[in-house]
Structures are given as C-alpha cells and as structure tokens.
N, C-alpha and C positions, 0 to 999 in steps of 0.2 A: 755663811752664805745666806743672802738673804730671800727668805721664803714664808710662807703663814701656816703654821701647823695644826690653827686654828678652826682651817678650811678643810672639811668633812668628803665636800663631794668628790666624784672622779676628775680626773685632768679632762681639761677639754679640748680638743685639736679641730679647730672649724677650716672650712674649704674644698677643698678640691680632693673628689674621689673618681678613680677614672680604670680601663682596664688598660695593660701594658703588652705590647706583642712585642716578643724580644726578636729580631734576626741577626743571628749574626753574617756580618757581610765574607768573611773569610769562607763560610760555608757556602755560601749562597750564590757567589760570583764565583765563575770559573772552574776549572777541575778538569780530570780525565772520568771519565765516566764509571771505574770505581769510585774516584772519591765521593761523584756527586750521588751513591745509591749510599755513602754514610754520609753524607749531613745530615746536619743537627735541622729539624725540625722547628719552625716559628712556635715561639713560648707562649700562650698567653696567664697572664698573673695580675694580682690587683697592682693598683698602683696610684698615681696623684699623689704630690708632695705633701700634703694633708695628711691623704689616709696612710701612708709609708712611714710620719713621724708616729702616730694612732698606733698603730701597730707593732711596731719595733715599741714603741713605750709598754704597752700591755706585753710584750715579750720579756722584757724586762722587770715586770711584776708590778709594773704603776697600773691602778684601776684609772682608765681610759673609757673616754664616750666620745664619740664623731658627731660634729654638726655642721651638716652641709647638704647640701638639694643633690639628688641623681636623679633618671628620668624613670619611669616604668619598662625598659626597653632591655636590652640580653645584658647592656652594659650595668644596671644600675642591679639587676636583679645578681646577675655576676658579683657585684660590690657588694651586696647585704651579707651573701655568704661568706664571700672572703672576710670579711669586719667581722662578722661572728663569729667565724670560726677560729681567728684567733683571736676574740673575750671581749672584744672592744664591744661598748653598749651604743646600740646603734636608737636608745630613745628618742638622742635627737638628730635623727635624720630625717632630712625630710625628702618624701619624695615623690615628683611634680612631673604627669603622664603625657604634658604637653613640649617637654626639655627633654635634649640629649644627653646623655654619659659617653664621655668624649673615649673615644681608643687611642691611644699612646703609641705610635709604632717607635719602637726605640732600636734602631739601625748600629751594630756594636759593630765596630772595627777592630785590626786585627792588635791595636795597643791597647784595647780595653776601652776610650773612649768611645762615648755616643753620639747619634747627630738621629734627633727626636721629630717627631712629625705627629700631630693632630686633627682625628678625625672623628666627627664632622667639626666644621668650622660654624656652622649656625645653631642658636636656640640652644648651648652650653648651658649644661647644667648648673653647674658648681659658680656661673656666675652669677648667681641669684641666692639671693638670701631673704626671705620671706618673715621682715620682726612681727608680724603676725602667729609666726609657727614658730616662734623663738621660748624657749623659758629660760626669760630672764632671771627668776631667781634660782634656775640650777646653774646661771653663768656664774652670778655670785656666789655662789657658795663652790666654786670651782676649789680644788687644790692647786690648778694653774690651769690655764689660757696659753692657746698658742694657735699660729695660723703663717701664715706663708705670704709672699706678697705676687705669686705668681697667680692668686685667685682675683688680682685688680687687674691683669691681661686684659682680658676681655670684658668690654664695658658693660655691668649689667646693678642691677641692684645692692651687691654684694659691697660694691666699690662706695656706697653710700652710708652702708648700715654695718659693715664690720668694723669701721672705728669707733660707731656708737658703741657697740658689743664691747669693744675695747676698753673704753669712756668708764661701762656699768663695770666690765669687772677689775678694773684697776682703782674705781673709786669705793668699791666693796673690799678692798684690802689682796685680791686675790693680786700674785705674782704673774705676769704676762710677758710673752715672748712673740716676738716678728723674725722669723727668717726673711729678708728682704726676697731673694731668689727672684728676680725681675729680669736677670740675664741680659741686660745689655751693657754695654761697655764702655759707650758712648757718652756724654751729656744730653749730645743732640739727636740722640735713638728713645731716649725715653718718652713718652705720648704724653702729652700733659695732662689728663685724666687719670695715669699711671701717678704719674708724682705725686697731684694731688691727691691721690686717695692714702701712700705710701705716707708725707707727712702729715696728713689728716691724724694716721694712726700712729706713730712715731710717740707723739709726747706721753701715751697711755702707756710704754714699753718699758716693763723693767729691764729687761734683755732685749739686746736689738744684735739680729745673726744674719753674716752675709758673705758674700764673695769677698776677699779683700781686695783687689785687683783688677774688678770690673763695678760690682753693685755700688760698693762703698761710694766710690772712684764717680762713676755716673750721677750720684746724686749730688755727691761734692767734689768736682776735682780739684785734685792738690797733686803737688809734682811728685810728691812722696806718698803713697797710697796709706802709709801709717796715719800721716795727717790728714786724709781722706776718713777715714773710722775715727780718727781722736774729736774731729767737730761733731760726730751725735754722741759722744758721753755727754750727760748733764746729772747733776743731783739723781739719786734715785734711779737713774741709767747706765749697764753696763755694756759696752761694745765686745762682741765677740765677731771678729774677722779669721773666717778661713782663708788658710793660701793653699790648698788644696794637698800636694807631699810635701810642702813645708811645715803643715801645721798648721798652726791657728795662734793666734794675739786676740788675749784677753785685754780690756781695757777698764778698770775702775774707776767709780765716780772721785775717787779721792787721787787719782792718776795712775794708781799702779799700775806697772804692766806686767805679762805672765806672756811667756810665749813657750808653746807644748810641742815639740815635732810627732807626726803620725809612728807609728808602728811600723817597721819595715815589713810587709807583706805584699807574696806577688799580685799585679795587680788584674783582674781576671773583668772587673767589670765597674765603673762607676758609676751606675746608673742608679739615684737614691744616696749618694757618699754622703749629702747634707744635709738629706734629711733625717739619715742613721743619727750624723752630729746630733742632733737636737734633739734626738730622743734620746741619747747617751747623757748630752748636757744636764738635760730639765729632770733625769731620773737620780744624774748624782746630787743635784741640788736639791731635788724632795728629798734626797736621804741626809740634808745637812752637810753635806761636803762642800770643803773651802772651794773656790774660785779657781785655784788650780786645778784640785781633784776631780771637777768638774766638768775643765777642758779635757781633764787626760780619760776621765769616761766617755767624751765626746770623740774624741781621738781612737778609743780603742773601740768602740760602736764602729765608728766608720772605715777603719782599716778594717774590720773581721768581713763587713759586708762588700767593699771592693775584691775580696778576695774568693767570692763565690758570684753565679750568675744571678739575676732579676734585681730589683730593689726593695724587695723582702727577704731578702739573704742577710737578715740581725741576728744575734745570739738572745737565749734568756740569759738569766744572769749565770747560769753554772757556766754556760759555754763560754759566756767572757771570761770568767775564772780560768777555766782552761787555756783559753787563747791567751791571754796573760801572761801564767805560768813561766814559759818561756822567755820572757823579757823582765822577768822578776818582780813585776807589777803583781802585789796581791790586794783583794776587794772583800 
C-alpha cells in the first residue's frame, strides 16, 4: 500500500464541519397518541462529511487535526467540542465570527435512508478557506490529506485554495485523498464551478473515493459505471468506487481490480456510510495494509456505522475487532 511513513504529523481531514439534527420521519409523522408521547426526540450531533471522516479516524487510533472555517455561533462552538472531545486537534481550525456553521437536518426514513436539508444557506462557513490562516508546513508534513468534494457545493474561497493545499501536500510526498461526495447523478446537474474545482484537485489524488453510480458516472459517463471510475486511474492514482450494499471496487494504477462486498448488517441508518469508508480506508493504509485489506476496513467502518443511529456511530478499533469477529475477519 502505498503511503510515506516518513511523514510525522497528524492526518489532516480539511472542510466541512457542521451540526446534524437527526428526525426520524416514522416517529415524527403520524401515530395514535400513545405512540406520539414515545417518539424519538430530534438528535442533535456533530457532523459535516469532513469532520465525520476526522473523527471516526481518531476513533480509530490515527492522530487527526481538522482544518476548516466554522462561525463563532452555537453551531461552531458546538463543533469545537465535539472535535475535541473525540482527540481530534483542532490547531487548525479556523474560525471566522462573520460565517455560519451550517445545521444539517437529516430527515431518516423508515428503510434507513436519508433525505438531508441545510441550514442557513448564506455566508457558509466551511466554504471558505482563508491560505492566510493555513500552515502550510504542517500540510506537508501531514501523514495524509483528505477532504471531500462536498465543500466545492457552495461557491466560496475554498473552491480556489483546496486544490492548491492539494498541490503543497502531494508535492511534499504526503499521500492525499478526495472522496468526490458531490451527489449528483447527472452530467448536466453538475455546476461548472463544482467540476472545475473537483478536477482542479483530481491530479494531486492518490486515492480518488466516490459513489460509483452516480459521482463517478456524472463526471464521466460511460454506459458501464465501472468505465465511468476506470478513466480517473492514472500513474500514482487509485480509484475506489462505492456501490453502496454492493460494496466497493478498488481500481489500481497498474489495472487491478478488487471488489470487497459490505458486511451483512441491519441497516438502522446511513447517514455518514462514506465517510465511515474513508476513515476505515486511510486508517488500514497508514497501518500498511494491501489494497484489498484496505477496502475490507473501509467496508467494515461503514457497515458497523449503518447499523447504529447519527453519523458518528464508528467503532475504535477494539469494537471493529468485535464486530468482526463474527464474519471471521481478524485485525
């Protein structure tokens, strides 16, 4: 697996930190009036695809630091603690009393899927990235780089200055990751500001992570969504394509392919399933594990967390041991 063990600092996971109000809609709509005096209660927890890989990684035992803009407001002060409180170094965060920290209402239906809503829509934090408040040499000296392509949504400085970040720490040796997570499905749904910034940052990617079936697909389609992920391997780049309970396809610069199916676990909530992936991914690769073993920690990250509520529902590493167990998979 290719990685720099060279590189001292913590992992860095830059972007988007946000709080998440969970409802579930089976509670929430309808009932006789005992049911309605036991619903479930709106959740609130950290959240932001960013801070959700941050987290589960430092769950995991990788030494983690956020960098990314929240506002001075209940959401941002809400995020400092949650990131602290589970170990993440929050030295580089920045944060800017004039930005919102967005609230996530993330509306759970009764199969488990989500259908997500953000609030406010102006003056977003997390799309701002100020290389003024950057330290560039603790990018470089990263043990890895990673970020999300959901923090090029909304148009703001971030869309400009994370491929440079990209640029510095792929050209310092450190290993770097993009979950695309841009969620449309379309060709002609993508904003071309979105694209633009997605392959600005593409060529810095050692790992490039994403839907297979919609992201891949939207940036390149092909009639076979495999040859949709097979056009961004290049030299030095590995395509990892989730298919959500199919699994995932890994795709080597030299062509291999690896395909890992999920864990059969019930499934209680996906909210965070991809971003679990990637902090399962990027933790087996800092530990040296092959390409496969890698998926299949990415796999068992994101089944353990489907099967409980919010999207910080990750194990440390004993509880993936445990969850394991069962399917005969030892770590």
């Amino acid at each position: 697996m290719l990685y720099n063990p060279s590189k001292t600092g913590p992992a860095i996971v830059v972007g988007d930190a946000c709080v998440d109000i969970t409802i579930s809609l089976k509670e929430f709509l309808g009932g006789s009036e005992t049911e309605m005096t036991q619903r479930k209660r709106p959740v609130a927890a950290g959240g932001g695809t960013s801070a959700n890989s941050a987290v589960a990684l430092s769950k995991l035992g990788v030494p983690t630091a956020f960098m990314g803009t929240i506002g001075r407001d209940y959401g941002g002060r809400f995020m400092l603690r949650d990131l602290e409180s589970a170990g993440v170094d929050t030295r580089y965060t920045i944060v800017n009393p004039e930005l919102n920290t967005v609230l996530v209402f993330a509306f759970i239906q009764e199969s488990g899927e989500r259908v997500l809503y953000g609030f406010p829509k102006e003056d977003v934090s997390y799309a701002e990235l100020d290389l003024g408040s950057v330290d560039l040499d603790g990018v470089r000296s990263a043990r890895w780089f990673h970020s999300s392509g959901m923090n090029y949504i909304n148009e703001g400085s971030i869309c400009e200055n994370l491929p440079l970040l990209y640029k510095a720490a792929f050209e310092a040796g450190v290993p770097t990751s993009l979950d695309l997570n841009i969620r449309y499905a379309r060709p002609e749904d993508v904003p071309e500001n979105v694209r633009r910034a997605i392959m600005a940052t593409i060529p810095y990617c050692t790992f490039l992570l994403g839907s297979a079936k919609d992201e891949f697909y939207s940036l390149c389609p092909r009639e076979d969504w495999r040859d949709s992920a097979r056009a961004f391997v290049a030299e030095g780049r590995t395509v990892i394509a989730r298919v959500g309970k199919d699994g995932a396809l890994a795709i080597a610069p030299d062509g291999t392919e690896i395909e890992e199916k999920p864990f059969d676990t019930p499934v209680v909530n996906t909210t965070g399933a991809g971003d679990a992936f990637n902090a399962g991914f990027i933790a087996g690769a800092l530990r040296g594990l092959s390409l496969r073993d890698c998926v299949v920690w990415g796999n068992a990250v994101a089944s353990y967390k489907v099967g409980g509520n919010g999207s910080r529902h990750t194990p440390n590493e004993q509880q993936l041991r445990e969850f394991l167990l069962p399917f005969g998979v030892k770590i």
